[in-house]
Each structure stands twice: as C-alpha cells, then as structure tokens.
Backbone bond lengths (Angstrom), bond angles and torsions (degrees), N, CA, C in turn:
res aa  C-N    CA-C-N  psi(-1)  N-CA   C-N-CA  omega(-1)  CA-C   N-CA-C  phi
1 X - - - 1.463 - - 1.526 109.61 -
2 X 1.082 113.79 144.43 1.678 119.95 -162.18 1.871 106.90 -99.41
3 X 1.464 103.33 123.31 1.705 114.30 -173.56 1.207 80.40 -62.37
4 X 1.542 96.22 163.67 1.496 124.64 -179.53 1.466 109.85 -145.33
5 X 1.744 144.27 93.97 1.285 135.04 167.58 1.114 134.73 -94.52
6 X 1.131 145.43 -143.51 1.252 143.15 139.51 1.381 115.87 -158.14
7 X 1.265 128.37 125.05 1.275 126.20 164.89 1.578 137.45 -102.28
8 X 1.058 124.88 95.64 1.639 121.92 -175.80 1.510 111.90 -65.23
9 X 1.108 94.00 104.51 1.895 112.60 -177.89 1.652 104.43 -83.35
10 X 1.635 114.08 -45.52 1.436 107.08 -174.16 1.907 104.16 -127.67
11 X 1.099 107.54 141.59 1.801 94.88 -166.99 1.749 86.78 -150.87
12 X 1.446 119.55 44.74 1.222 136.82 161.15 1.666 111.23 -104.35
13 X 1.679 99.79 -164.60 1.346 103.54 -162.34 1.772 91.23 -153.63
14 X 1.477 122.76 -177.83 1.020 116.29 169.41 1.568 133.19 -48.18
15 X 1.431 99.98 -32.28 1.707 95.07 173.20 0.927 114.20 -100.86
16 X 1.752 102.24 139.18 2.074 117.21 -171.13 1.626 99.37 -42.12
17 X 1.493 90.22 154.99 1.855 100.98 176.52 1.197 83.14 -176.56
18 X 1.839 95.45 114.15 1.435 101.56 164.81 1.756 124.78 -64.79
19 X 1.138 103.13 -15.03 1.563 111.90 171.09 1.577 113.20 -69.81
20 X 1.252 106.40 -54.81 1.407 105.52 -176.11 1.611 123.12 -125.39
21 X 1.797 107.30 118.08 1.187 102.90 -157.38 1.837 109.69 -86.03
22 X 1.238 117.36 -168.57 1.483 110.13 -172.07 1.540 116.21 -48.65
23 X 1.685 111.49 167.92 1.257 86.78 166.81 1.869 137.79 -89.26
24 X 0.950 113.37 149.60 1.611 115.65 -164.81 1.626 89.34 -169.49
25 X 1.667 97.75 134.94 1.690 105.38 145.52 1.731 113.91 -139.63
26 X 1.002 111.65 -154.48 1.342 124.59 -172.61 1.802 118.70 -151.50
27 X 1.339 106.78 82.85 1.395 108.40 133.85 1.642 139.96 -23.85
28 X 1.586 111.84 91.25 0.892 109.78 175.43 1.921 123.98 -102.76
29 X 1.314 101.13 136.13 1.822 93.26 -178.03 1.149 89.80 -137.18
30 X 1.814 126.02 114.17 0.890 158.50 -154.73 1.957 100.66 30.32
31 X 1.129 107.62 -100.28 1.293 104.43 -176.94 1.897 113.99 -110.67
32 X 1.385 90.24 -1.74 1.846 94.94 -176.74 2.112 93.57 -82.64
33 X 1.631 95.39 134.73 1.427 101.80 -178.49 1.347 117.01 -109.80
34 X 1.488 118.10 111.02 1.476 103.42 169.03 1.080 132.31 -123.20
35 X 1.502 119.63 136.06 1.580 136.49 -153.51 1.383 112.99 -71.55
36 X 1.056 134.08 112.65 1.278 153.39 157.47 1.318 134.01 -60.81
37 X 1.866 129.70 53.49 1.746 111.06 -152.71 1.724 92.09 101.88
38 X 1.083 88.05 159.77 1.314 101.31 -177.95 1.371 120.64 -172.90
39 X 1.780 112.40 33.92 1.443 124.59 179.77 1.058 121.13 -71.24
40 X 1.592 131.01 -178.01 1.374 130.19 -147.27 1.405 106.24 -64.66
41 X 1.592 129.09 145.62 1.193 138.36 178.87 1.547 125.07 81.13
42 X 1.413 99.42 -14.49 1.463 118.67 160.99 1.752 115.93 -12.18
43 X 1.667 125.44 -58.68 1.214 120.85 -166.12 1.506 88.24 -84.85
44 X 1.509 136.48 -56.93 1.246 110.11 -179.58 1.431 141.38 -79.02
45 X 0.965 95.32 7.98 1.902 104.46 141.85 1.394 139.59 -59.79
46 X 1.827 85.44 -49.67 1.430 90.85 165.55 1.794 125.94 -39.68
47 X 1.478 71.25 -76.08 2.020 91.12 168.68 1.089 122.34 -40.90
48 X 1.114 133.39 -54.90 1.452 118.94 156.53 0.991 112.21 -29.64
49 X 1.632 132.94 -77.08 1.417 123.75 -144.22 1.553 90.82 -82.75
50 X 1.187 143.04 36.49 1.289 140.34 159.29 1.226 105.54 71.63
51 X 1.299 130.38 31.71 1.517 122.96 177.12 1.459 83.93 -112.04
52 X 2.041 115.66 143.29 1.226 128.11 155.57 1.493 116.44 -79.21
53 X 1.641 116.18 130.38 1.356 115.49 -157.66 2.026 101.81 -67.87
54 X 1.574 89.51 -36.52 1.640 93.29 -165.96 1.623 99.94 -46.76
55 X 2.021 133.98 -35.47 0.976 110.59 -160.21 1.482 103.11 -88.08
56 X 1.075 144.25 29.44 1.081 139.96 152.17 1.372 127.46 -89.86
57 X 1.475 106.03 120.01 1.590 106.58 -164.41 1.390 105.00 -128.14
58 X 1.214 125.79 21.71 1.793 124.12 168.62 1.764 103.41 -143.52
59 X 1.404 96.20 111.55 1.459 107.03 146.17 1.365 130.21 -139.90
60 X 1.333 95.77 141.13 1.232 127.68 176.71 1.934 118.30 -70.92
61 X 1.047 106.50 137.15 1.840 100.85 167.26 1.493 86.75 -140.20
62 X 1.743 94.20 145.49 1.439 112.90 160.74 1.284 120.78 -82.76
63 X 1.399 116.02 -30.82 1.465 144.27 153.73 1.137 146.59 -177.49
64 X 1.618 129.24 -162.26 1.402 122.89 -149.79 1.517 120.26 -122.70
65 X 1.812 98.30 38.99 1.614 123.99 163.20 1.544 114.07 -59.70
66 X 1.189 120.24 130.23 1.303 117.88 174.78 1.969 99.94 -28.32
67 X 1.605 91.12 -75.05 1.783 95.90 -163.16 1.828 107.37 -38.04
68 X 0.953 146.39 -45.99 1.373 153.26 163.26 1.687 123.36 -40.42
69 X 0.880 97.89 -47.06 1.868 124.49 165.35 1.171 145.75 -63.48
70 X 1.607 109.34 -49.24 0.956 136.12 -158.10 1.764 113.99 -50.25
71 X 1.257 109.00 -38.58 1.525 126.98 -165.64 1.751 99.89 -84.11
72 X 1.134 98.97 -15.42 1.629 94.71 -164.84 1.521 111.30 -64.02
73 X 1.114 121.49 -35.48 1.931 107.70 162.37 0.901 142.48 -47.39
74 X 2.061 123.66 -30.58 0.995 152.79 154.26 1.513 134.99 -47.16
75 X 2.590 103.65 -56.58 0.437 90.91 133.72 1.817 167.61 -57.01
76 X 0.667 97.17 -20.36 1.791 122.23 -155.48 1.723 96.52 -86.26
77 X 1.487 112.94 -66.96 1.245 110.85 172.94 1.681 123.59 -88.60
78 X 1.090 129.28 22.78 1.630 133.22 -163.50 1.533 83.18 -113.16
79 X 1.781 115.97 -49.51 1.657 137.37 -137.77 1.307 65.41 -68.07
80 X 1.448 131.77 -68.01 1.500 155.84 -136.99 1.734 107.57 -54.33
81 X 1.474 106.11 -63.90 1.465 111.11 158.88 1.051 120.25 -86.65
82 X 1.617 138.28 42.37 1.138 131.16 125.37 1.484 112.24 -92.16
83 X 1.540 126.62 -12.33 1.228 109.12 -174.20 1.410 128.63 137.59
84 X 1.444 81.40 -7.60 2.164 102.00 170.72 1.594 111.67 -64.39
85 X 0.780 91.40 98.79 1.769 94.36 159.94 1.213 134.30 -81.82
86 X 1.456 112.65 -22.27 1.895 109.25 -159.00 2.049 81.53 -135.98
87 X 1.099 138.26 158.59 1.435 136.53 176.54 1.887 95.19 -171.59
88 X 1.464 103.69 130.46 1.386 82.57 157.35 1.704 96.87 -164.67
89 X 1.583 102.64 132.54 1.440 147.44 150.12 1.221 132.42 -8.68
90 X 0.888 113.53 83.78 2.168 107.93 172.30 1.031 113.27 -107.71
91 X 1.738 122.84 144.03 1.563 112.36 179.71 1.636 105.44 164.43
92 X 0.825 111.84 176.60 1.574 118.72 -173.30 1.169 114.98 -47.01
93 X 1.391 138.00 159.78 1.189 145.29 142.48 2.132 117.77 -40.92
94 X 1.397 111.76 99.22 1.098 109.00 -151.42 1.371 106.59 125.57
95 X 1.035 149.72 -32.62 1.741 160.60 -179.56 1.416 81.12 -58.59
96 X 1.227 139.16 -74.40 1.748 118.68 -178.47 0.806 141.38 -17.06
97 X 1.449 101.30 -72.01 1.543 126.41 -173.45 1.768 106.90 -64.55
98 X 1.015 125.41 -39.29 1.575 153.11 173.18 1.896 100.85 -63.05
99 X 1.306 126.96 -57.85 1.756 139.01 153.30 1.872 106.91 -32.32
100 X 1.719 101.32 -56.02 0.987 87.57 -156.44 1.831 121.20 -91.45
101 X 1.659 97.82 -6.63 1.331 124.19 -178.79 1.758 94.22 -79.76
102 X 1.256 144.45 -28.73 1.076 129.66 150.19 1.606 131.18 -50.45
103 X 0.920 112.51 -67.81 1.112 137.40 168.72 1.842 106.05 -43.40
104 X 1.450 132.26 -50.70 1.489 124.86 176.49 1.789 98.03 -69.01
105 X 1.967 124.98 -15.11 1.515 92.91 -155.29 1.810 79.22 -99.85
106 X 1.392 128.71 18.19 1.640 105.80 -160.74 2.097 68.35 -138.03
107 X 0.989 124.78 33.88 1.551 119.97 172.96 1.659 109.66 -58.30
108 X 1.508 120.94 -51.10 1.225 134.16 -161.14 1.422 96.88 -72.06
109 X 1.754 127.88 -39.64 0.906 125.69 177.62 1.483 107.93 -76.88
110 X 0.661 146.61 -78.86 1.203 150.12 177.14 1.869 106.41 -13.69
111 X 1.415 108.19 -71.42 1.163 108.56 166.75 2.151 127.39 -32.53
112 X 0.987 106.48 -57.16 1.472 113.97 177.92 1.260 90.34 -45.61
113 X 1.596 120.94 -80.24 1.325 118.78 -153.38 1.399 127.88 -59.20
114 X 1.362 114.02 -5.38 1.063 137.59 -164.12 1.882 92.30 -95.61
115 X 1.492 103.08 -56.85 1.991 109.50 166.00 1.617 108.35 -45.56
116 X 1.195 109.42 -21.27 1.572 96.77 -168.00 1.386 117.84 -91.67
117 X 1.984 104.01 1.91 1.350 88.98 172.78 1.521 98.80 103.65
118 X 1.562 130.25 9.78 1.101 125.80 176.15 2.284 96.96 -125.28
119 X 2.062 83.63 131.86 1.811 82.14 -164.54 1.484 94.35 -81.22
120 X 1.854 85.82 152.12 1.566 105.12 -178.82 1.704 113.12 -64.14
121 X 1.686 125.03 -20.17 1.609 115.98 -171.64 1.639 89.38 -67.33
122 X 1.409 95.59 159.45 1.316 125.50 -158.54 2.182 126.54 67.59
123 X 1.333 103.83 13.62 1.357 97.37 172.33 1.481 94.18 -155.25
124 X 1.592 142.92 -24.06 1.190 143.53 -171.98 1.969 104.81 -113.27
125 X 1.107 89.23 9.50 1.780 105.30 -172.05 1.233 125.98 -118.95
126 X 1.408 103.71 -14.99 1.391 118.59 -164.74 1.538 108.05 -55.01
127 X 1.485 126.79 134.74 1.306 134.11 -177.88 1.859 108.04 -94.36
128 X 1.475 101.07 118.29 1.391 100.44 -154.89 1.657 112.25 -110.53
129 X 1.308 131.91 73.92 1.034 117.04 -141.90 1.952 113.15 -109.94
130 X 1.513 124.54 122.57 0.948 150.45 -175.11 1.378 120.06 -61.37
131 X 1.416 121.67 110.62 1.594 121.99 -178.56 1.685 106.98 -104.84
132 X 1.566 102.30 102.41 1.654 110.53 -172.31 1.559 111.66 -99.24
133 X 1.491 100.25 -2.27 1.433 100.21 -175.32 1.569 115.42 -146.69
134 X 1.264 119.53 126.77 1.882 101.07 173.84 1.461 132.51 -59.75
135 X 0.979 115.37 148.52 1.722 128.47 174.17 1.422 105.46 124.02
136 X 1.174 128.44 -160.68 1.485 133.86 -153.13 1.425 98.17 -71.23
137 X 1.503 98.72 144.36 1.614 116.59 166.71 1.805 134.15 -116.75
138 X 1.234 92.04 104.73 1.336 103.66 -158.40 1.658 102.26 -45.81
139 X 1.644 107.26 137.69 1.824 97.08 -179.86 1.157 107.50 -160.16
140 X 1.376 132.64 158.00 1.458 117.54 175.43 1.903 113.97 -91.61
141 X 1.381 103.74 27.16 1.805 113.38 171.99 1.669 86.31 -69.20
142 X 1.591 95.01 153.12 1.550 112.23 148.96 1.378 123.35 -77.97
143 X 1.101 118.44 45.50 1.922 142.08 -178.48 1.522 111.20 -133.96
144 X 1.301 77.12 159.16 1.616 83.73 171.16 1.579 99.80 -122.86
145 X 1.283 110.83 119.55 1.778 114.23 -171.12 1.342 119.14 -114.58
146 X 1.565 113.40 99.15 1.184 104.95 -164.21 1.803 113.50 -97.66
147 X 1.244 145.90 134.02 1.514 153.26 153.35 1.014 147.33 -38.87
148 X 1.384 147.95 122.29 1.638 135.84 156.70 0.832 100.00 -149.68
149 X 1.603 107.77 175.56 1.561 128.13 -163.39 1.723 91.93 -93.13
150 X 1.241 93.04 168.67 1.697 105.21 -170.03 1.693 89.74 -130.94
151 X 1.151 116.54 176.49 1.788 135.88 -173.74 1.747 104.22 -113.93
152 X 1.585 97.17 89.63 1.504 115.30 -173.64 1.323 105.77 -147.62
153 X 1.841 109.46 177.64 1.298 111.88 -157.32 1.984 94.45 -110.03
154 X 1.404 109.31 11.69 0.959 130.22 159.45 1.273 128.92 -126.28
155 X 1.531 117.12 174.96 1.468 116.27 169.76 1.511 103.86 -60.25
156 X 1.342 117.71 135.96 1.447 119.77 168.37 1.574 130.24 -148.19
157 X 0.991 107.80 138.66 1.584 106.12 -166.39 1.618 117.69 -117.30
158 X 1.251 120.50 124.59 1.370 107.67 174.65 1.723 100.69 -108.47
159 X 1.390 103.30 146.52 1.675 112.05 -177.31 1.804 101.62 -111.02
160 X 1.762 95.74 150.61 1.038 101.02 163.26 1.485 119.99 -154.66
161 X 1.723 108.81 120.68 1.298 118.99 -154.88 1.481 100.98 -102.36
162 X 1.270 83.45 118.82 2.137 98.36 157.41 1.318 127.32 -86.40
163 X 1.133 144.49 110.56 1.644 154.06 106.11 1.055 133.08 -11.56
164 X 1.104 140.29 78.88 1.126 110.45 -177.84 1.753 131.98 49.20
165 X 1.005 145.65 -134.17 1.673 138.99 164.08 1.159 101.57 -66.07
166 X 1.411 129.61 -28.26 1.723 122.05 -159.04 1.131 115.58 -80.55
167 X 0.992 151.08 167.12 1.909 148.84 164.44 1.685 107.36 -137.59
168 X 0.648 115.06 179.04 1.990 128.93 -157.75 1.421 95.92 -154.82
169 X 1.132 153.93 156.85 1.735 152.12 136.72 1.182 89.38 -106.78
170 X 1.598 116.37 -176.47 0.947 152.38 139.49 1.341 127.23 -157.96
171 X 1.812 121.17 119.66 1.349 113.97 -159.52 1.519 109.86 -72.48
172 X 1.468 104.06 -52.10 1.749 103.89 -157.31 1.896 87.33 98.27
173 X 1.420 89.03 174.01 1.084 98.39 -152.75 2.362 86.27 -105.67
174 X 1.525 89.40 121.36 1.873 100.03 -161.67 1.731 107.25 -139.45
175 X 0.992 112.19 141.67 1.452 118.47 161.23 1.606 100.70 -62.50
176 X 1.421 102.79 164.89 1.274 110.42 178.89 1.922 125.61 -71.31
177 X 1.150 107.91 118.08 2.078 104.79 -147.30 1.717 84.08 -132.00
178 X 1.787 99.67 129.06 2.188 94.87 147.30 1.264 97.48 -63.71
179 X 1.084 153.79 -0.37 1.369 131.01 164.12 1.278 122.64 -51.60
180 X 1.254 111.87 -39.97 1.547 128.43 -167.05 1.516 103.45 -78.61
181 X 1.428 118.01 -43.19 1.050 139.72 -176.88 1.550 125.25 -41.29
182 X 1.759 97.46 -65.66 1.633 105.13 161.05 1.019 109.65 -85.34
183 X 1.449 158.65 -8.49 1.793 135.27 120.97 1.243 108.18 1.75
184 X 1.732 106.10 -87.44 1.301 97.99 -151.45 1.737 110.18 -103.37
185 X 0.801 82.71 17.93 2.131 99.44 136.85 1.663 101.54 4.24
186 X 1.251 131.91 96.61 1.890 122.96 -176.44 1.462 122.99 30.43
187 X 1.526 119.82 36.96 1.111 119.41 -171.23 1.833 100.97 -80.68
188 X 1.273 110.12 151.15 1.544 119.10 163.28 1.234 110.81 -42.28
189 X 1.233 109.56 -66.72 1.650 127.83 -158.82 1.822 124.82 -135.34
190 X 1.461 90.80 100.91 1.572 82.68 -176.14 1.573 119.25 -106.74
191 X 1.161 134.42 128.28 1.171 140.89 -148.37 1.905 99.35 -123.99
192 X 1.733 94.80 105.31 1.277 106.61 179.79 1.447 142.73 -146.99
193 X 1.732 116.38 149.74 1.539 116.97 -147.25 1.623 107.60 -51.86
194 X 1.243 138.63 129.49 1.522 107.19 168.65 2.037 80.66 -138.74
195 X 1.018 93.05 101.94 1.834 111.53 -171.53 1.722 79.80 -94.57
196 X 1.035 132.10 -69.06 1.215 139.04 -165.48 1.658 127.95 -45.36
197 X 1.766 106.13 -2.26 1.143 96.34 152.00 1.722 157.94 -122.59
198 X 1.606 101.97 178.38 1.408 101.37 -165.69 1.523 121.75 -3.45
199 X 1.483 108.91 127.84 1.595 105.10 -176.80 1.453 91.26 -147.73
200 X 1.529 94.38 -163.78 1.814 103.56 -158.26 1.644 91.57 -105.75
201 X 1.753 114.76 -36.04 1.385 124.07 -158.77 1.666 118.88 -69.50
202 X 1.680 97.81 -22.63 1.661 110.48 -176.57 1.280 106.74 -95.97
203 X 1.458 121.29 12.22 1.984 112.98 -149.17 2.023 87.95 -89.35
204 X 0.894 106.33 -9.19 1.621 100.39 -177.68 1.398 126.35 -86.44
205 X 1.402 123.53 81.01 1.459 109.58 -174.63 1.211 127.26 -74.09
206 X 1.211 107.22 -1.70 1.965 113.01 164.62 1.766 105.86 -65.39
207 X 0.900 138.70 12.52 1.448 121.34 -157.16 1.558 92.03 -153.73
208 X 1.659 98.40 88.36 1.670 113.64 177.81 1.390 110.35 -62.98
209 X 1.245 132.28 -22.50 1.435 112.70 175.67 1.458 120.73 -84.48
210 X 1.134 111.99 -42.61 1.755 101.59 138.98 1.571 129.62 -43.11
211 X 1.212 121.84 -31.64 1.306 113.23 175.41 1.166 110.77 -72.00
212 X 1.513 124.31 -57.71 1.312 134.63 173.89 1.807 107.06 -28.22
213 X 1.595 116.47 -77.07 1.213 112.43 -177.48 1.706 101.06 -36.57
214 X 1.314 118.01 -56.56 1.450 97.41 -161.02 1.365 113.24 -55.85
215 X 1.338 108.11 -64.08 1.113 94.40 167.90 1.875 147.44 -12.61
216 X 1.342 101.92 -30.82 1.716 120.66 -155.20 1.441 87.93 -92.88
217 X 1.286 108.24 -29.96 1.899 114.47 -148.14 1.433 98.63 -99.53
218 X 1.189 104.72 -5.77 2.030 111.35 171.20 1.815 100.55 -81.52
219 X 1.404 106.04 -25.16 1.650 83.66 174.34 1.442 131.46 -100.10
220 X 1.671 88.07 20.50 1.638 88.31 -176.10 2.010 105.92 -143.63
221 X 1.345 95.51 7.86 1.405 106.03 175.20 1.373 118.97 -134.58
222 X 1.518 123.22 -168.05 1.328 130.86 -169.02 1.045 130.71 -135.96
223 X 1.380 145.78 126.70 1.485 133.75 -169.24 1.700 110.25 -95.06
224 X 1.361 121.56 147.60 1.461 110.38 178.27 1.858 121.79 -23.16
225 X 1.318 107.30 -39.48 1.535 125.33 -167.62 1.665 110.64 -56.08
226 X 1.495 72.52 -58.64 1.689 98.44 -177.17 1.567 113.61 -62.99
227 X 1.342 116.48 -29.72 1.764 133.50 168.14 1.233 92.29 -46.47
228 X 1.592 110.57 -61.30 1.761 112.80 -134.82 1.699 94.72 -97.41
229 X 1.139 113.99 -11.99 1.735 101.48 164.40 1.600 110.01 -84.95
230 X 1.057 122.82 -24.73 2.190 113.99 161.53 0.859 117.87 -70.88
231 X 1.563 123.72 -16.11 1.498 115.07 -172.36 1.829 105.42 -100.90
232 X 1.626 116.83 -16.93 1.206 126.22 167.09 1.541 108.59 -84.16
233 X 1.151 123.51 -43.66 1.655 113.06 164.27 1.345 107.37 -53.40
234 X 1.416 139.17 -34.24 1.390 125.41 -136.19 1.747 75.56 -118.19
235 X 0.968 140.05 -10.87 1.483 130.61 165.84 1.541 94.65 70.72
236 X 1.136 120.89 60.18 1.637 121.85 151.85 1.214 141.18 -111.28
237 X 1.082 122.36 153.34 1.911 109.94 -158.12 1.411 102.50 -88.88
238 X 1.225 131.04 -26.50 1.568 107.95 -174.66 2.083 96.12 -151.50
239 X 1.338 76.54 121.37 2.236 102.73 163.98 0.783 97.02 -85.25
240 X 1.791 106.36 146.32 1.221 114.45 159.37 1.669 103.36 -136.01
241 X 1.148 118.25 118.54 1.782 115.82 -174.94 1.439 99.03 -88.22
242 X 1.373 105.57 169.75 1.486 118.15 -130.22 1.684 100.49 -175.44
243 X 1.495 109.26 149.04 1.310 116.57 151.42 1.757 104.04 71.14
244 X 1.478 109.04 50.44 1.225 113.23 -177.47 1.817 111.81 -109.11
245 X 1.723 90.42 134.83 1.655 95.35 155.45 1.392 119.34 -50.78
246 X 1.367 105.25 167.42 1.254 117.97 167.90 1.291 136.70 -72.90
247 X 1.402 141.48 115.49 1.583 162.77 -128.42 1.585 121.30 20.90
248 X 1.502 102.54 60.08 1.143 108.54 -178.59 2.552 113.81 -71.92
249 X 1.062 88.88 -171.84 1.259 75.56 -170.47 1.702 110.26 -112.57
250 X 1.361 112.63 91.70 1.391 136.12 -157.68 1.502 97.41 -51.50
251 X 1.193 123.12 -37.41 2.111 122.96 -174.12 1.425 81.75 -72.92
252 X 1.186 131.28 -67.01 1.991 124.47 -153.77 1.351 117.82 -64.24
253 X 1.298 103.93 -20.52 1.819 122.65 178.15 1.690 111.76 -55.10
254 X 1.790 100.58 -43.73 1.379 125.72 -144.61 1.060 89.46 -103.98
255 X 1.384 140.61 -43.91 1.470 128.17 -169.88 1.433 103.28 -90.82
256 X 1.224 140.73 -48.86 1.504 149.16 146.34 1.561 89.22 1.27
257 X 1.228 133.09 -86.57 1.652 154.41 -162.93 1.548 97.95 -57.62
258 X 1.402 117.26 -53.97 1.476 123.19 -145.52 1.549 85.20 -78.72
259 X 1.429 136.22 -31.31 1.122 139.91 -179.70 1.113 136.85 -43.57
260 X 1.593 101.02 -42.19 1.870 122.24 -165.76 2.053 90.14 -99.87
261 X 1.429 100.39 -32.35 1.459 101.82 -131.33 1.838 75.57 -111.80
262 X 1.636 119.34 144.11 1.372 125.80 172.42 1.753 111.74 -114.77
263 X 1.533 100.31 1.27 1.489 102.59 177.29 1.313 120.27 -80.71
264 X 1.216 160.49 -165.73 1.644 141.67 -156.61 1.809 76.51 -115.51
265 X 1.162 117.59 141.77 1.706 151.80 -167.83 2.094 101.98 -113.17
266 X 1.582 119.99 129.83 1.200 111.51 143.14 1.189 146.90 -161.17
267 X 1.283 128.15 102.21 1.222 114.28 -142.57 1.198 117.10 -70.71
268 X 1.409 101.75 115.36 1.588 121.50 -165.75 2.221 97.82 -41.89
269 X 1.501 95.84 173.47 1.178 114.05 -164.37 1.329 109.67 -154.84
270 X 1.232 144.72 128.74 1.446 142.07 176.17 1.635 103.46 -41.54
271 X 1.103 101.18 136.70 2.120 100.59 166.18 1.472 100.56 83.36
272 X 1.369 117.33 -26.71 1.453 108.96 -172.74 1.639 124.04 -55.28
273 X 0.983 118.18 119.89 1.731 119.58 175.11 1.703 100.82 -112.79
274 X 1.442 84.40 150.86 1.732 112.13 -154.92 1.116 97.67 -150.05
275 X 1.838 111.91 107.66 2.280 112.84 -176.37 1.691 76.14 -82.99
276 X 1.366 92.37 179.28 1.354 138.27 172.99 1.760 102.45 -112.78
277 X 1.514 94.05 100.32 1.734 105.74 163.09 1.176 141.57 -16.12
C-alpha cells in the first residue's frame, strides 16, 4: 500500500513574512515528491526539509498569482544546474505563456550555460501541460488527479489526488464553492486557503483602504470557519489551513475551524509534515 504525506514548504501569502515563506507544498507518494505552488523560497525550502530540488520532476500550480509563482525561476533553473534533466508542469491555461516568459527573460543565461557544456533537456524540454477543463488529468503520476475551478479573481484550480483508497485535495486559494465540496468528497486530507484570518494588518477600521482590500478578499478567499464548514460538508478527516498573512492569530484560526469542523484541524506551518493515516 502506497505512503501518503504532505509537507507544507510555504504557508505564507503575498506579503514577505519571515515566518512564512511563499505558498508551496509537497505531495508525497511513497518517496516520489510532488510540488504543489511554487512561491517565493520554494527551492530553499526544499533544502531544508532535505529534499534535493533537482529530484523533483512534477509540479503542479493552482495558479499564476505572484505568491504561487514566485519561486518558479529558481526552481526551474537552480533544479536545472543541479542536475534535473526531465521536469514537467501542470497548471492553468496560461502556465505556457508564463514557462515561456521565463525562459525568453533568463535566455542569455540559459544560453552560456548551455556553451559550457551543460545539456539543455531538463530546462528547454520541459513538458508543460494545460488544464482547460475540470475532471481527470491525464499524467504519468501513480494517481489519479482529478480538477476544478475554484471561486477566484483568477483562473484557479484545486486538485485532487487518489491513491489507492487515500485522496489528498488541495484548494488553491477560493471563496467558499460546493465545488470544493464534492472534490474533497471523504478525502484524508484537505489542504485549505484560509487568507482571511484574524491578523494584526486589518485590526484598524479607521483606514478604508484597508477596509476596502478586506472587503475585496472576502470574495475570493476563506476564513478558518469557512475552511472548517467544506471540510465538514465534504466529510474529511484532517484540514489543514493555509495561505496566511502575516501574524495572524494561530489559537483563533484553530478554534474558528475546530468549531464547525470535528475532524482533527491544523494550521499548517512551514516544514510541517503530515502522513496520511
């Protein structure tokens, strides 16, 4: 029977936090790792948690938000000169054009290293493949990974990979949708945006342009509450919140969730690894 983990590599949001780096996690099936996001700090996360970036050769994006992204130059060409040869890409419609706009602004680089006698497969090869429609996604994982759109101000995709009996979600960062819902349909582990909670940066209601953003970010995000009522509709044994501003309030996050929701709640944490039961 095939292990199943998960590791939260980035459990940030668009604004820097030395606590929490972009968002990114890691899908684990037995020992093959696949990247989830790929926001700022992405490759040295990896390293930390002792995974070599070059052996990672499948990532996934839900989408093409700076915070989600951000790492992908690093990864892509760092993985590359350590030794990646083969890499290939899942992600929105637009993941191309976004592949290939890297790749024209690091050309010169790319080129040298390429003079020096180092081969272009694994960075000029990369297989880049486009999800234009929901339901299953054809892949060469030992999963079966199925798609939908999420409730964002972008294209957005939340995945959800089967194992064998086990399942994994992952929302992406979504307003609250039944979409999400029958996704994660008895999944083990559902892994979800809750940007929306308690923090230090929104506590001022004198200051309408802060209000405004909040305001904006209620129609495309989630508060712990709102986590832990999809994951109690969707009958899954373990949340994991995700996709947090900076110094939010880690006890209000957890009971907020633990409230609606009776399945074990956690608010994810950079480095944190989490098996599958």
């Amino acid at each position: 029977m095939d292990k199943l983990s998960v590791l939260m590599l980035g459990t940030g949001s668009p604004r820097p936090d030395l606590e929490r780096a972009g968002s990114a996690q890691v899908l684990f099936i037995d020992s093959l790792p696949i990247l989830i996001d790929c926001g700022e700090g992405t490759t040295a996360q990896l390293m930390k948690a002792g995974i070599a970036p070059e052996k990672v050769n499948h990532l996934w994006l839900t989408h093409l938000h700076s915070d989600h992204v951000l790492g992908y130059g690093q990864f892509l060409l760092g993985g590359w000169a350590m030794g990646r040869r083969k890499l290939t890409v899942v992600g929105p419609v637009g993941t191309k054009k976004f592949h290939e706009t890297i790749l024209g602004m690091f050309k010169e680089d790319i080129d040298y290293r390429t003079s020096l006698g180092r081969p272009s497969n694994g960075v000029l090869d990369v297989n880049v493949i486009e999800v234009d429609e929901a339901g299953k996604v054809e892949c060469d994982l030992p999963a079966n990974v199925t798609a939908e759109h999420m409730i964002h101000n972008v294209t957005t995709l939340a995945y959800r990979f089967d194992v064998g009996e086990k399942a994994v979600v992952f929302s992406g960062d979504t307003a609250p949708t039944p979409k999400l819902v029958e996704l994660a349909k008895g999944a083990d582990i559902l892994i979800h945006d809750a940007c929306l909670s308690t923090n230090v940066t929104y506590k001022n209601p004198s200051n309408p342009e802060l209000q405004k953003i909040w305001t904006e970010l209620q129609k495309e995000h989630c508060t712990p509450e709102q986590a832990g009522e999809t994951a109690r509709e969707a009958g899954v044994k373990q949340l994991i919140l995700t996709h947090f501003l900076p110094n939010i309030d880690v006890e209000k996050a957890f009971c907020e969730a633990a409230e609606v929701f009776a399945g074990k709640v956690i608010v994810g944490k950079d480095l944190e690894k989490i098996e599958v039961k």
